[in-house]
N, C-alpha and C positions, 0 to 999 in steps of 0.2 A: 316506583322508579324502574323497574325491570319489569313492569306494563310496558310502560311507553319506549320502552330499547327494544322491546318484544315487536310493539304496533310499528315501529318507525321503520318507513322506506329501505332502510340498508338489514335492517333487523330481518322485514320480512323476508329480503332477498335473497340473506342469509340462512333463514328457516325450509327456506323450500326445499324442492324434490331434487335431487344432481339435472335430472332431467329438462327442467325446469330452468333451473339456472344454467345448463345447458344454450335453451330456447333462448335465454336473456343477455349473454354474452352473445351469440350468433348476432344477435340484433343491434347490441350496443357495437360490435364490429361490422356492422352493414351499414349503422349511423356515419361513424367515426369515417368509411370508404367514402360516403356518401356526399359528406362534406365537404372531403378531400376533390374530389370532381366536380362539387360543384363549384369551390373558389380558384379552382386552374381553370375551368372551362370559362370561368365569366373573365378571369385575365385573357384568356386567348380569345375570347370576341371582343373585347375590349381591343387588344390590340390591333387584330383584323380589321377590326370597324376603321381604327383610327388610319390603316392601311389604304383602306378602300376610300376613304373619304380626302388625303393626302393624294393619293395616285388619280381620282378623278377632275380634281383641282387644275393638278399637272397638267392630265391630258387635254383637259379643254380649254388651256390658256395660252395656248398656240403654240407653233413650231410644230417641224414636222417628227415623225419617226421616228428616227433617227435623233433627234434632240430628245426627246423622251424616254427613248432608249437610255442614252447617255447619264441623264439624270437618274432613271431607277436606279441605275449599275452602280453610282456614286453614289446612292443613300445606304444600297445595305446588300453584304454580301448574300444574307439569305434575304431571300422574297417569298410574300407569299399573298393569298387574294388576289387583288387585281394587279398587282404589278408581276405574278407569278404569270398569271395566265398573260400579260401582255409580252413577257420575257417568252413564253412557251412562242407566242405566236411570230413573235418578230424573228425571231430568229428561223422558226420554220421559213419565213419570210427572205431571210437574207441568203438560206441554204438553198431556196429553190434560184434567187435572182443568179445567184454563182454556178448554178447547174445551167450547161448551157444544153442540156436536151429536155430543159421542162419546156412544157407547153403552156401557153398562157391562162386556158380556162384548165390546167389542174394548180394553179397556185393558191387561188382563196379556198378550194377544198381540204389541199395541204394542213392549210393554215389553222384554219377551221377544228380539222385532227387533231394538231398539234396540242390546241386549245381547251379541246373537250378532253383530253387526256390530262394536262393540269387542270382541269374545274375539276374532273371526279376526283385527281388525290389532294385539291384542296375542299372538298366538300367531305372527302374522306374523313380526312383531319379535325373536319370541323364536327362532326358527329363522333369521332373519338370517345368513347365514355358515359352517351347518351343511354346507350342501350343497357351498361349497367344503371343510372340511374333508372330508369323504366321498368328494371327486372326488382330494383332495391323496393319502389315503389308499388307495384304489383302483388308482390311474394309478401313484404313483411306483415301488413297484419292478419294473413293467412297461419303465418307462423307466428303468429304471436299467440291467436286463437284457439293455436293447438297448444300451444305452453298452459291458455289458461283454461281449455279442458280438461287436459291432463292434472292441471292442480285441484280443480274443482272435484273431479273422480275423484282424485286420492283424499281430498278431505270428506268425503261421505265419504268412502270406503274407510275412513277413521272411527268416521261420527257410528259406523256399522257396531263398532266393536264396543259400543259406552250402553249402557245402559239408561243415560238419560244425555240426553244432550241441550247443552245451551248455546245461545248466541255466542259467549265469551269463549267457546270450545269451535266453532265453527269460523267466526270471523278470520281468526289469521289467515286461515288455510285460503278461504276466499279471496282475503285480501292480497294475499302474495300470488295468488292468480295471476287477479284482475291486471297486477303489474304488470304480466307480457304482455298482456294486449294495450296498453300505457306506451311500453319501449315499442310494439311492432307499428303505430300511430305515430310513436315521435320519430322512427325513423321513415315513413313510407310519406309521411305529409310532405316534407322540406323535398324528397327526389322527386314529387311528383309536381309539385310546382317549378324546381328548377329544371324538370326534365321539359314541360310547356315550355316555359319560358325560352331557354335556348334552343326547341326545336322550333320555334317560330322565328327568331333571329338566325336560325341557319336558314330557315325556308327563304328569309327576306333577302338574305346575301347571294344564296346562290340564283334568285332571281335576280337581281343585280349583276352577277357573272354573267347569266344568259343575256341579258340586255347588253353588255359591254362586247361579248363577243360577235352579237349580230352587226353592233355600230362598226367594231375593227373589221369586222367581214367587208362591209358596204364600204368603207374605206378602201381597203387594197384592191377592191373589186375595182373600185374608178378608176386605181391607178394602175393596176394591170392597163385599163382600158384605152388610159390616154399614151399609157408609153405602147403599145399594141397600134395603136394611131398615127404615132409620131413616126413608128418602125416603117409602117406603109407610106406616108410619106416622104 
């Protein structure tokens, strides 16, 4: 009976080195970070997505500007994705129309500013966390490797001192190794797929931002153009 308490997963981890179990709580708290980032960041592209797919609906169902304006403002205090960067831009938009010494070809540059200045702090945002999971992903079964040399050492460095050694005298020490390298896998699998994963759905949004801002560009560029038209006539 106190074999198997001995062999068993909590027993061994309990047997090991401080150093050791050191190595293996580092890791069960890099998991534990791990997971925590990855179930806020899949809610925050979740939401984003449902942002971006709501606000481009909007814009391409007609009305102008200024009706779309209106509408974002009345869905939600905070904005963000494209109705952020559409907020960024209209409004650089209405601050340059009020300015009566802008010039006509500096307003869709303006704009344009305005624009790329909310895409970077909403691209910011969106990578928020990534780079820890990347580091979680990278590092841990580096360290887990070392937990399970360090175990392995110290049990030859045991087996040094017996005069005859057996399997049944070797196995735990091995066995309670082999475990950090177990925890530094369980925790570096899961960041490293959740870390692909949402860095490909931030690539695919923020290409969507760029595409939204070249279309709002080509917009106000027209209408720079027509009201610049009408002025002359």
């Amino acid at each position: 009976m106190n074999v198997e308490t001995d062999l068993s997963i909590w027993g061994l981890v309990m047997q090991a080195s401080i150093l050791v179990q050191l190595v293996m709580l580092g890791l069960l708290l890099a998991s534990v970070i791990s997971w925590v980032v990855i179930f806020s960041k899949r809610r925050l592209l979740k939401h984003t997505h449902k942002e971006v797919e709501w606000f481009e609906d909007r814009f391409w169902s007609g009305g102008n500007l200024n009706d779309v304006y209106q509408d974002v403002m009345a869905r939600s205090d905070e904005h963000s994705g494209l109705p952020a960067l559409f907020r960024a831009g209209f409004e650089e938009l209405k601050r340059q129309r009020e300015d009566g010494n802008a010039r006509p070809e500096e307003v869709v540059p303006s704009v344009q500013r305005a624009m790329r200045v909310a895409m970077a702090r909403e691209v910011e945002r969106l990578e928020k966390g990534l780079a820890m999971l990347a580091t979680i992903g990278s590092t841990s079964p580096y360290v887990g490797l070392f937990g399970t040399v360090w175990g392995i050492m110290s049990a030859f460095i045991a087996l040094g001192n017996v005069k005859q050694a057996t399997l049944s005298q070797v196995a735990p020490g091995i066995a309670e190794a082999l475990i950090a390298t177990a925890m530094g896998l369980f925790a570096a699998i899961p960041a490293v797929i959740a870390y692909n994963i949402f860095t490909n759905k931030v690539d695919g949004l923020e290409s969507r931002y760029q595409t939204f801002m070249e279309e709002l560009a080509a917009i106000v560029e027209r209408g720079v153009k027509a009201s610049a038209m009408r002025e002359k006539q």
